[in-house]
C-alpha positions in Angstrom: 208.9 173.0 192.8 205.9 171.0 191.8 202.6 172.1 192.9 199.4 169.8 194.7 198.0 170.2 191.7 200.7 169.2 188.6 198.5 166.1 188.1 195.3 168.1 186.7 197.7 170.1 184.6 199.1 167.6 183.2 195.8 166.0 181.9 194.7 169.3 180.9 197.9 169.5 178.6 197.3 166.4 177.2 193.7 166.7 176.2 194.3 169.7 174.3 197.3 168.3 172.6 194.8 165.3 171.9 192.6 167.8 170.6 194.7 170.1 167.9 196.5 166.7 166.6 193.0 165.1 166.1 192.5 168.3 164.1 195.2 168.9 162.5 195.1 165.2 161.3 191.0 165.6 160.1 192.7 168.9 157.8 195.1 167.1 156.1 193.5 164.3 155.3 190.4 166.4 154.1 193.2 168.2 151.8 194.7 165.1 150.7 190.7 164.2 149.5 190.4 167.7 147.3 193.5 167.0 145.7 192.6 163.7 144.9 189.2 164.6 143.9 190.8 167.4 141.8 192.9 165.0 139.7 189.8 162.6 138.9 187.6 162.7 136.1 184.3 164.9 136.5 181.0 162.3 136.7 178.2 164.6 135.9 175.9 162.0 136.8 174.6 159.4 139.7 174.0 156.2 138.8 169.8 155.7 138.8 168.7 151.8 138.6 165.3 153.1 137.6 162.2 150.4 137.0 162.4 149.3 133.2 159.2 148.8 131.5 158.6 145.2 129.9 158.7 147.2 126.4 162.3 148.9 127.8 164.0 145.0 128.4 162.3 144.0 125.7 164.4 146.4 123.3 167.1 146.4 125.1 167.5 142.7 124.7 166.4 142.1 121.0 167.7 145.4 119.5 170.7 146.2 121.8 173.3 143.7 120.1 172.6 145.4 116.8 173.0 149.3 118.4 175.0 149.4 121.5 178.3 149.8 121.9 180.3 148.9 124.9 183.9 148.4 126.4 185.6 149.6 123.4 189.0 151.0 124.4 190.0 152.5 121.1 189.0 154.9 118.5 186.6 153.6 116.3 186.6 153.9 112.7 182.7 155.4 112.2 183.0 155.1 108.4 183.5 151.1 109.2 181.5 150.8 111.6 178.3 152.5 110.2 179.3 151.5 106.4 179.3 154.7 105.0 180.6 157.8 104.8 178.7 160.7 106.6 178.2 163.5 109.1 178.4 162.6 112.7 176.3 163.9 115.5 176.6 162.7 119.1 173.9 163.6 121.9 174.9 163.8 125.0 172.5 162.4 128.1 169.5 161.6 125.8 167.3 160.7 128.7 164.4 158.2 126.9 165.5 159.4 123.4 162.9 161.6 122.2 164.7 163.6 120.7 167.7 161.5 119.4 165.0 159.1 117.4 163.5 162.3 116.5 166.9 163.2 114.6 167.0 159.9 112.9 163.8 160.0 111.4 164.1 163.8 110.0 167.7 163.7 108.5 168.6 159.9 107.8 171.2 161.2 106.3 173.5 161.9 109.0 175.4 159.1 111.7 174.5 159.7 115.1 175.9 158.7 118.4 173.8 158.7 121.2 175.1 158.5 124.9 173.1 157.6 128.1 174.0 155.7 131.5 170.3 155.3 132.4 169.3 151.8 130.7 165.3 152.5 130.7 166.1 155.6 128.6 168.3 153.3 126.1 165.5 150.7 126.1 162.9 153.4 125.7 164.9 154.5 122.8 165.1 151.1 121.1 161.8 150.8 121.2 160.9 153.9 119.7 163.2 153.7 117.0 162.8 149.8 116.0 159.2 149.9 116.4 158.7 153.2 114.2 158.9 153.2 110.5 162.3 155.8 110.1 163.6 156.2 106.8 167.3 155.2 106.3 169.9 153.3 103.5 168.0 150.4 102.0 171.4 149.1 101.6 171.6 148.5 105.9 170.0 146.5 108.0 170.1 149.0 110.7 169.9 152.5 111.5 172.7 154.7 111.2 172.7 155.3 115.2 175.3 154.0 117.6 174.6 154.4 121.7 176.7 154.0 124.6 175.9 153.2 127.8 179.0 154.4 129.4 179.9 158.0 130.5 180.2 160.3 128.1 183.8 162.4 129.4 185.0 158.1 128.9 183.6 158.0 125.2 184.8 161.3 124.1 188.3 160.5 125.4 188.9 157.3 124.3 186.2 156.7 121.2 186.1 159.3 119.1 188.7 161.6 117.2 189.7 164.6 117.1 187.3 167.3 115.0 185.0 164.3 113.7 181.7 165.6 115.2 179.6 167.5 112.8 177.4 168.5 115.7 176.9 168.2 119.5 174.1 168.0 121.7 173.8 168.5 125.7 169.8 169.6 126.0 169.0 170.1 130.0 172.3 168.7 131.5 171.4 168.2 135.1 172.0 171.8 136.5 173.2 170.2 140.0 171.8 173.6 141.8 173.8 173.2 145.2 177.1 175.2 145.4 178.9 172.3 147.0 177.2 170.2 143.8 178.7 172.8 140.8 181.7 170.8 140.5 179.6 167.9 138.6 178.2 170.3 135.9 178.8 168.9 132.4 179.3 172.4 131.2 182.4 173.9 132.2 185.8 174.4 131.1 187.7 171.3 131.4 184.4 169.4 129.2 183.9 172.2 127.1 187.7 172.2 126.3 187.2 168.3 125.0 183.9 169.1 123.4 185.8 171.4 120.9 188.5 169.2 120.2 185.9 166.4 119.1 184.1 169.2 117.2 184.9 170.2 113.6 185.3 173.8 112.1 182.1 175.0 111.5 180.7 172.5 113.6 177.7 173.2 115.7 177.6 172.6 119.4 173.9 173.4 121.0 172.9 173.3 124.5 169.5 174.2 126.2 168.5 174.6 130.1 165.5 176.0 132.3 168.0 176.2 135.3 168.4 180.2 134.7 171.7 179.9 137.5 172.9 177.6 135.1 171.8 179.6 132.2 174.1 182.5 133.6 177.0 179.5 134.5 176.8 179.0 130.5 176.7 182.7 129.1 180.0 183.4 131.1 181.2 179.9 129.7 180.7 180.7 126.7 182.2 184.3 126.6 185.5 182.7 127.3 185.7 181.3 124.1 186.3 183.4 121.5 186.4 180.8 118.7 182.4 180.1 119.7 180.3 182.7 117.5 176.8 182.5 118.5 173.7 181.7 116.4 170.7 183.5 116.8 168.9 181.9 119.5 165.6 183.3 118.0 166.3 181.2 114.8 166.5 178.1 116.6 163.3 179.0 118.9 161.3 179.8 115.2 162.6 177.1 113.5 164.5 174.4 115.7 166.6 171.7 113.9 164.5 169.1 115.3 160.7 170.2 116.0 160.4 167.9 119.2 160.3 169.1 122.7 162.0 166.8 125.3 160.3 165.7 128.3 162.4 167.9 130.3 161.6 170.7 128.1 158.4 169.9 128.8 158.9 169.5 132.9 160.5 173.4 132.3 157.5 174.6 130.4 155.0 173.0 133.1 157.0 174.8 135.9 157.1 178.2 134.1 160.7 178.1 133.5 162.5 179.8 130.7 164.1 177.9 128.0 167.6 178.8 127.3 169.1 177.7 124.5 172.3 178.4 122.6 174.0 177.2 119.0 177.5 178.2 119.3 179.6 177.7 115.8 182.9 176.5 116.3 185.1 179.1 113.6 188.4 177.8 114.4 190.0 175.3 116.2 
């Protein structure tokens, strides 16, 4: 028998079945996202156009074909490339390059690699390293610095070889505070894994933040990995390898922030 009212029953059914397949839809495709987003690469960064300074194009365009580096899909032979024969050192995010040109000038000695998406801090580097007398091999007509204005997870994959880096530096990697935002830190496992198989023994690998939630991100990082012995952080507060403080360090210090700093030792690999 079928009721007066089988017609508003009906609907009813087929609203609500409307309703748990729109939902059940939305859940797997937000699950087929994750997944996706699990196998890509991590991008610690968001592209910034940023205004450039006259000086910034300036450098970028009279000193950039001498210094950067781009759409290289191998790995390059830094011996050729810089003419010599010597340590390397890559920086990580050098912002305007404070401290990168600050390396260059206090031990010439040493190739460096500098990597940096944001093209005012390249340019701003240029500039301070063109325009300022730095001491390097009379023999050269440049300095023995390389940058890339690519991202970094890209370089270290594809660039450079395995235990080549004499030392690494990430100082004040964006701490990306929000939970939902944690995925995009630079420091943790699946980076730090390719950061030590760029690293040689005894190579050093320092890092340095005022986040103090990322601080205590790094310490448990860092006790994960056995073949890290730590230097004494005081050392490197008394007598840093490069007496410079970055801007950000500077920001920090402004904001009463604690520096954190580490120089971890890589004993084996």
């Amino acid at each position: 028998m079928i009721h007066h009212d089988s017609p508003f029953l009906v609907n009813l059914l087929c609203d609500r079945l409307a309703y748990y397949t729109h939902h059940i839809l939305k859940r797997l495709l937000v699950k087929k996202r994750f997944i996706k987003n699990q196998s890509q690469p991590i991008q610690s960064y968001v592209m910034r156009s940023g205004r450039m300074t006259i000086g910034q194009k300036q450098a970028l365009h009279r000193y950039g074909p001498n210094y950067i580096v781009s759409n290289c899909k191998y790995i390059i032979d830094f011996k050729e490339l810089f003419g010599r024969k010597a340590p390397l050192v890559l920086e990580i995010g050098f912002g305007m390059g404070e401290h990168l040109a600050a390396m260059v000038a206090q031990y010439p000695e040493n190739n460096y690699l500098g990597v940096e998406v944001y093209r005012p801090g390249v340019g701003s580097f240029l500039r301070q390293l063109c325009e300022t007398t730095v001491s390097h091999d009379p023999g050269t007509s440049t300095y023995p610095v390389r940058v890339f204005l690519e991202d970094a997870i890209n370089i270290l994959q594809h660039n450079i070889a395995d235990h080549s880096l004499q030392e690494i530096w990430l100082l004040f990697p964006d701490p990306w505070p929000k939970r939902r935002h944690h995925k995009r830190r630079l420091m943790q496992p699946i980076v730090l894994n390719l950061l030590l198989k760029k690293l040689c023994v005894e190579g050093m690998l320092y890092v340095a933040t005022d986040h103090a939630d990322y601080a205590t991100h790094i310490n448990r990082l860092f006790a994960c990995y056995p073949v890290l012995q730590a230097e004494a952080s005081s050392a490197w507060n008394a007598h840093p390898p490069v007496d410079l403080a970055t801007k950000y360090e500077q920001y920090g210090r402004r904001r009463g922030h604690t520096i954190h700093r580490w120089a971890m030792r890589l004993t084996e690999v």
